[in-house]
C-alpha positions in Angstrom: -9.5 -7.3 -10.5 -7.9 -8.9 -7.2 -4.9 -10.2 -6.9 -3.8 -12.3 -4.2 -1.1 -15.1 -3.4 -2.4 -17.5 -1.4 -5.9 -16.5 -0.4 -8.7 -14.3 -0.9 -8.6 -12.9 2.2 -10.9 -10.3 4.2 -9.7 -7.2 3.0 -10.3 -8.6 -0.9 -13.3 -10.1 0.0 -14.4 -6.8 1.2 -13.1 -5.2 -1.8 -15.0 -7.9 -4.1 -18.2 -7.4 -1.9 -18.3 -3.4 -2.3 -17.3 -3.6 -6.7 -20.5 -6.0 -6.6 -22.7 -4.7 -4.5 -21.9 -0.6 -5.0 -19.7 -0.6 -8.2 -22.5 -0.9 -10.3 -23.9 2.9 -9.3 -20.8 4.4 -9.7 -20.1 2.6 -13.1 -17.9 0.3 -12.0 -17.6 -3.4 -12.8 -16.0 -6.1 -11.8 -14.7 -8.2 -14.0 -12.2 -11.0 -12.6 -10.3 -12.0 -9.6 -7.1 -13.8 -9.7 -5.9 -16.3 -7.3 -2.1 -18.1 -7.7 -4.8 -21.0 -6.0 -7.7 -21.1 -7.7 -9.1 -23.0 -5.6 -9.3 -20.1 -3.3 -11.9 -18.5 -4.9 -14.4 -21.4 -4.8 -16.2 -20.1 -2.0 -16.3 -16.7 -2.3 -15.8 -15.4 -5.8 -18.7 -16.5 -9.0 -17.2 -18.9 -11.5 -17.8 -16.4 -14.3 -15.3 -14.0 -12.5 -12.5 -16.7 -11.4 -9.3 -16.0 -13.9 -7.6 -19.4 -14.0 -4.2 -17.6 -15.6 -3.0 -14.4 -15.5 -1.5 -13.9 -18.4 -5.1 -14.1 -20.1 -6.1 -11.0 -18.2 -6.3 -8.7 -21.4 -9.1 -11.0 -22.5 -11.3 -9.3 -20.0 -10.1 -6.1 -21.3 -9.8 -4.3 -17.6 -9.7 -1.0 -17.5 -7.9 -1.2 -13.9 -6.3 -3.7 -12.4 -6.3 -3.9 -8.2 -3.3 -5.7 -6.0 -4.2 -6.4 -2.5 -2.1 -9.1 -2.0 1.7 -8.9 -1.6 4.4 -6.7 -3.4 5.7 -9.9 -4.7 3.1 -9.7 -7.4 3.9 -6.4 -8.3 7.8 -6.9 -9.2 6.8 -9.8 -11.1 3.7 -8.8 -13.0 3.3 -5.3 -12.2 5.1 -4.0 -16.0 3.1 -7.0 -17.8 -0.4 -5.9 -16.4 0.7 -2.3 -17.6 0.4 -3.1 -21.7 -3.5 -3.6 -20.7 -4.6 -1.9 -18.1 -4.1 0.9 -15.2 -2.7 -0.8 -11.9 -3.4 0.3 -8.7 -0.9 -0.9 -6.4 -1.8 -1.8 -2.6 1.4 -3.1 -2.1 3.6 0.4 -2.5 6.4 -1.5 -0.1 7.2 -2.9 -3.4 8.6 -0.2 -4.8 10.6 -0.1 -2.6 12.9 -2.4 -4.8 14.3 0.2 -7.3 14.5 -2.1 -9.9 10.5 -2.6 -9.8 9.8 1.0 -10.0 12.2 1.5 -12.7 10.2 -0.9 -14.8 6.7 0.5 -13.8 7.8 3.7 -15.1 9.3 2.5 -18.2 6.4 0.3 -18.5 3.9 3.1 -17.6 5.1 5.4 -20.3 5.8 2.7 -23.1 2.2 1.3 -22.9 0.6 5.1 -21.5 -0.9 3.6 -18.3 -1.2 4.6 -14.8 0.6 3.5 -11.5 -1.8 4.4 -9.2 -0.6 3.9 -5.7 -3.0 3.6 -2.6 -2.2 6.0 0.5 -4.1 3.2 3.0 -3.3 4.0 6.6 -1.1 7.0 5.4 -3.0 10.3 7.2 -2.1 13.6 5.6 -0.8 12.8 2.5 -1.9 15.6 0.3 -0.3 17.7 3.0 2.8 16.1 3.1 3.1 16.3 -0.9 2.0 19.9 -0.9 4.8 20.3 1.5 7.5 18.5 -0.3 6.5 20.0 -3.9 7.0 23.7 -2.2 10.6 22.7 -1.2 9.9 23.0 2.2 10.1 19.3 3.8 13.0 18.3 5.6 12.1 15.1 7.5 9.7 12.9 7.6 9.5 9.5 9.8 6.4 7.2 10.4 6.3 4.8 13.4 4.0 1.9 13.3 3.0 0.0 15.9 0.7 -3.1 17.2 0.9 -6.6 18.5 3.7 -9.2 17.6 1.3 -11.3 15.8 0.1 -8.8 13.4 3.2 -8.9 11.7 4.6 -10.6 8.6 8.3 -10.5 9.1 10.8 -12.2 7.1 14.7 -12.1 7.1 16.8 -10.8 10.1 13.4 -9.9 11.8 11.7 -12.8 11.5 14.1 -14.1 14.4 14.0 -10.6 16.2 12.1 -11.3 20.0 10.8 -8.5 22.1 12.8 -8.5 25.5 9.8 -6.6 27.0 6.4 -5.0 26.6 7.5 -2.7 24.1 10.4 -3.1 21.4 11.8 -1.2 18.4 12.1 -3.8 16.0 13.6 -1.4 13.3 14.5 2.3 12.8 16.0 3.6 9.5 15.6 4.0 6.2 11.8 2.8 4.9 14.1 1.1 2.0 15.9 -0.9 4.3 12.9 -1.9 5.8 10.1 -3.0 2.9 12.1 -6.3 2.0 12.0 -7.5 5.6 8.4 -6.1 6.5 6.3 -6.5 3.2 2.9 -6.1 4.2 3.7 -3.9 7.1 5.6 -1.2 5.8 3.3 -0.1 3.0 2.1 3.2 5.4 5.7 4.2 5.5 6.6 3.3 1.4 3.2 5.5 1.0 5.1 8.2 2.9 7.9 7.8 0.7 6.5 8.2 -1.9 4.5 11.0 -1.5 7.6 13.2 -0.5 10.0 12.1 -3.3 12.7 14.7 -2.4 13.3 12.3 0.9 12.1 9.0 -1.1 13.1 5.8 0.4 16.1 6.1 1.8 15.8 10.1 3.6 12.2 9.1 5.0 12.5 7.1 8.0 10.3 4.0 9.3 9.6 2.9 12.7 8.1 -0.6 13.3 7.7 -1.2 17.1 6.4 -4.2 18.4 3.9 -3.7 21.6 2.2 -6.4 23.8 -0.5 -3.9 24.9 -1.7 -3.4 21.2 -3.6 -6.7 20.8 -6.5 -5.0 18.4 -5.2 -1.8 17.5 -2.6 -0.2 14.7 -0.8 2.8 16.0 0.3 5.1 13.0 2.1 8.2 14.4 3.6 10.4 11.2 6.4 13.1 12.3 7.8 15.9 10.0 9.2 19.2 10.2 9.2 22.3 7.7 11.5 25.5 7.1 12.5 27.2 9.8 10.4 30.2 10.7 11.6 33.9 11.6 12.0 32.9 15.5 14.1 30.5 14.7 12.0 27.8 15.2 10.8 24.9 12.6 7.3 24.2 11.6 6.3 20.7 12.8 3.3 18.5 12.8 2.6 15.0 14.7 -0.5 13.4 13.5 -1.1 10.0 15.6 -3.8 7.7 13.9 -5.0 4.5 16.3 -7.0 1.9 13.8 -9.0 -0.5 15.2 -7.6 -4.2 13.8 -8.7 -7.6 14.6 -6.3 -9.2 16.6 -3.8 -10.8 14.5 -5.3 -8.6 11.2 -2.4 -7.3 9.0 -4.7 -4.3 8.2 -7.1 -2.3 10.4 -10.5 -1.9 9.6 -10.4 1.9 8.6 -8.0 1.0 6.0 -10.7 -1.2 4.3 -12.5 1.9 3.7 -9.8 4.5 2.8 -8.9 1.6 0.4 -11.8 1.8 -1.4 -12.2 5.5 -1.7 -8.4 5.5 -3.5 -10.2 2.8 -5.8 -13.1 5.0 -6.7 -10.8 8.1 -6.8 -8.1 6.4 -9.1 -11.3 5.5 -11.6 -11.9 9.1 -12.2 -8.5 10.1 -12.7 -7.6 10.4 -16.5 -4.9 7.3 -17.7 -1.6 9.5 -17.3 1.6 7.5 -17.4 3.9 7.8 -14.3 3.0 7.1 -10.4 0.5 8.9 -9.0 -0.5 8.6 -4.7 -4.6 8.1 -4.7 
């Protein structure tokens, strides 16, 4: 299932094509898509999968439910799709809000679901939980950056204008940042998650706005270890460029890293809690 707010837009329409075309080999099927406009999904999604209200989704008796659409829908359905199904979350700037993750959990472990949480552009995850679970991270900050007009800013930032080629929009706390860049800061809430000893507020988020980025989504992910016996710390830098349509929220890798958490998550067993896929 595919949940969007206002339209079904590329990167669902790409999920919807794959769960058509390739679930069925890999025993998947698909079995609704929800729109808050159904008349959205005229055009691109068959009648017999269109869900005119979402609150008849355990009538299709899902096994998982998919977001791709904004974290708003997860901190106000996200616990309520949880009494029938798994949820994979592509949204994770949601949980940002600790309110909603309180009530995933709760909800996760009352009904025995699964919060599965996609990495998407997030490079080196398993890494960076390996890391953390060992008692060994001690920072962590991801930097993103592309054109102006791929972001989705709302708040303070909305009104923020670059006074040159190159601006840092924000730099801070990935918490601070999630409720003012929703569908930009879901690399960084990935992070966050995936090193739960810094969470939210200890992992830091860079969102830099750059003229000279007009089809391209710069991820650069810093952290640094234990100090070794010379005194110095281990470190690593990974710098990811994604190739984006100009404009695109999400770059075209992501698509396919995307699908490869949904296929993953689907072999998983149903444990409650959240889990990074």
């Amino acid at each position: 299932m595919y949940i969007s707010t206002k339209r079904i837009n590329a990167f669902g329409q790409s999920l919807v094509s794959h769960l058509l075309t390739q679930g069925p080999e890999l025993g998947l099927e698909l079995v609704f898509v929800w729109n808050r406009d159904a008349g959205r999904m005229a055009q691109s999604v068959p009648p017999s999968l269109q869900l005119q209200n979402l609150a008849a989704l355990g009538e299709r008796h899902p096994d998982l439910v998919v977001e791709v659409a904004h974290p708003k829908i997860i901190q106000e359905s996200g616990a309520e799709i949880l009494r029938y199904a798994n949820l994979l979350v592509g949204s994770p700037s949601a949980l940002a809000d600790q309110a909603t993750e309180r009530q995933l959990l709760e909800a996760s472990h009352r009904w025995g679901h699964a919060v599965f949480v996609a990495r998407g552009a997030l490079w080196g995850a398993e890494d960076i939980s390996r890391l953390d679970e060992a008692g060994g991270l001690q920072s962590l900050r991801v930097s993103m950056a592309t054109h102006p007009d791929g972001f989705r800013l709302e708040g303070p930032l909305a009104t923020m204008h670059s006074t040159g080629p190159r601006a840092v929009l924000y730099e801070g706390p990935v918490r601070g940042l999630c409720p003012h860049a929703p569908r930009n800061s879901n690399t960084m809430a990935a992070a966050a998650l995936a090193a739960p000893s810094l969470g939210f507020d200890r992992v830091i988020g860079v969102l830099v706005a750059d003229f000279s980025l007009k089809n391209m989504h710069v991820v650069d992910v810093e952290l640094s270890g234990p100090l070794g016996p010379t005194g110095r710390s281990f470190t690593v830098h990974t710098h990811r460029e994604n190739p984006a349509e100009p404009g695109a929220v999400t770059g075209s890798a992501t698509v396919t890293t995307f699908w490869r958490s949904l296929v993953g998550c689907c072999q998983l067993p149903s444990k409650p809690g959240i889990h990074l896929c």
